[in-house]
N, C-alpha and C positions, 0 to 999 in steps of 0.2 A: 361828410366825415372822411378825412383824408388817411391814408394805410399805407404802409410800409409791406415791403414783400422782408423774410428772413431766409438766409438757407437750410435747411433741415441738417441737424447734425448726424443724425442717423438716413442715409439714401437709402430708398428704394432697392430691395435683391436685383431690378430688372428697370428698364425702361417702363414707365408706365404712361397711360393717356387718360384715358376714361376713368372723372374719380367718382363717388357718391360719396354726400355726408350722410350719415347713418343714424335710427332715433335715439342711437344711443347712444353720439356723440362720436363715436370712430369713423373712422375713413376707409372707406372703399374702393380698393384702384386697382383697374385690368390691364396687365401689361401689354406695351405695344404690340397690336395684331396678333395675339395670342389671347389664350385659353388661361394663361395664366392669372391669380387672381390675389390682390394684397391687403391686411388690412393695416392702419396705420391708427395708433392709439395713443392718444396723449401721456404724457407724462402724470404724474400724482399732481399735480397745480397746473391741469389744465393745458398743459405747451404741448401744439402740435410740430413746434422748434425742436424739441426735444423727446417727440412721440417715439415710440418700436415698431417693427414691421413685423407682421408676422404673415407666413406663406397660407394661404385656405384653398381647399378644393379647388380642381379644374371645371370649367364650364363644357360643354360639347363641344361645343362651336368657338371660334377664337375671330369673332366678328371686330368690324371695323365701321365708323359712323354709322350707329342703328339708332332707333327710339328707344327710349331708357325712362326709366323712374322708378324712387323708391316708394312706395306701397304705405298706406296707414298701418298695415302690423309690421312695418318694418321689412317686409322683403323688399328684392329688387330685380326688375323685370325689364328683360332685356332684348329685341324684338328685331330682326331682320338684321341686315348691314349692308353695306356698299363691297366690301372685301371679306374674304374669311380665310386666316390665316395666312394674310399676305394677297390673296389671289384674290383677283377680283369678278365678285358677282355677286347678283341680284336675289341675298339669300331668303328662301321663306323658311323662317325656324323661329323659336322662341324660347325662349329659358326663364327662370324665374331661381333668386339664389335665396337661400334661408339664411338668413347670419345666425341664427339661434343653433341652429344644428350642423350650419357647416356643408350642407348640400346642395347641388343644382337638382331642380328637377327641369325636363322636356315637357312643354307646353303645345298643346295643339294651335295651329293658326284659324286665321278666319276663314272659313268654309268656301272652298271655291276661290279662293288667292296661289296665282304660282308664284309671283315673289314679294317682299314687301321693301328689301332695297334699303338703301339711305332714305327710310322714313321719318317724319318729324312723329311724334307721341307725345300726351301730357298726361299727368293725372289729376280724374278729376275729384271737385270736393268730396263724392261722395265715394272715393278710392279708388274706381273703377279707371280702369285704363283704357285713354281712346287713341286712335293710331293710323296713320294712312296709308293704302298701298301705291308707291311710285309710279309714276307714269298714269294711273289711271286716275278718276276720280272715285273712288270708293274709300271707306271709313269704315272703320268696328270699333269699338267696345268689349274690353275683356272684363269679365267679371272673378274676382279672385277667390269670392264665397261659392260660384258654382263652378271655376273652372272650367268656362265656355265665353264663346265670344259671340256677342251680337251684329249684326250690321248694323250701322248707322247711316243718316243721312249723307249722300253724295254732295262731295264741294261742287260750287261752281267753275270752278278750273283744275286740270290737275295736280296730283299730288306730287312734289318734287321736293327738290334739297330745303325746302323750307322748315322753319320752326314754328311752332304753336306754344302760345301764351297764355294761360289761363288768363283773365283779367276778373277785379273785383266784383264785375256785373252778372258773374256768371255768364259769360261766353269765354270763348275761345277764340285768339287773335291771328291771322297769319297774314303773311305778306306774300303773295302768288311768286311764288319764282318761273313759274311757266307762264305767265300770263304778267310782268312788272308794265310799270308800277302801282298795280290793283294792290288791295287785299279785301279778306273776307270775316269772316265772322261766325263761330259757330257756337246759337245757343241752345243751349244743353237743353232747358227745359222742354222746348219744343223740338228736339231736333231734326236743327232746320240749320242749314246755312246761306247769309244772306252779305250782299256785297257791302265792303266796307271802307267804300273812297278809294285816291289813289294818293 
């Protein structure tokens, strides 16, 4: 299916990078290396050509490439970073933002992690958010009905600037960036990660 990009008639207040679509059809976008936070809403027929911006609540932290996703009730969680506000480092923090209410709240990390960095994150089918900490090979699991994170099973190679894919079979896909041209595989059911060609 081939697509056309359009320019937005209405720009952004600020430079923005990091967007999420949201279950409610709006758009969610973090202005660059800042704290600051945008939502962008279609027009009455649907055009996000012709969407409005409007300014929401600031985050804690004003991170830069962290693990992200939006949530089955619609929040959106937002987990370590490479930079924070401009500066760079290997932050352990987490936030979680409500669109219903307009709030960030501070989220605890996984137990015994000093940072989790430009980590990759998915979420999985059954909501819960998995997540890796940099540099090592360690995983969690955030649960958003108890508000705690689990450990999960350690990859086979470290966890670095890579991305993880949910894929149809129930696993989780990644491409070793510490370790190329591997990748691995992690299935949920048993969790267990196991190698996945190169």
């Amino acid at each position: 299916m081939a697509g056309t990009w359009s320019t937005l008639t209405n720009l952004p207040p600020n430079a923005v990078c990091t967007t999420f679509l949201l279950t409610d059809g709006t758009v969610l976008a973090q202005g660059m290396s800042t704290n600051q936070w945008y939502r962008l809403s279609p027009d009455a027929n649907g055009s996000y050509a012709n969407g409005t911006w409007t300014t929401l609540a600031n985050s804690t932290n004003g991170p830069l490439y962290y693990a992200s996703g939006v949530l089955r009730d619609g929040r959106v969680i937002v987990v370590g970073g490479e930079y924070n506000f401009g500066a760079p480092v290997w932050l352990n923090a987490a936030e979680i933002y409500n669109p219903l209410t307009n709030t960030w709240t501070v989220l605890p990390t996984p137990a015994g992690w000093t940072l989790i960095g430009d980590a990759p994150g998915c979420v999985l089918p059954d909501g819960r958010f998995f997540v890796g900490e940099v540099t090592t090979t360690r995983t969690a699991i955030y649960d958003p009905a108890t508000n705690a994170w689990t450990a999960a099973a350690n990859k086979l190679s470290r966890v670095s600037e890579e991305s993880w894919s949910l894929l149809f079979d129930g696993s989780i896909h990644a491409v070793d960036c510490s370790n190329p041209p591997n990748a691995e595989k992690y299935i949920i059911a048993a969790n267990t990660w196991v190698a996945a060609g190169a």
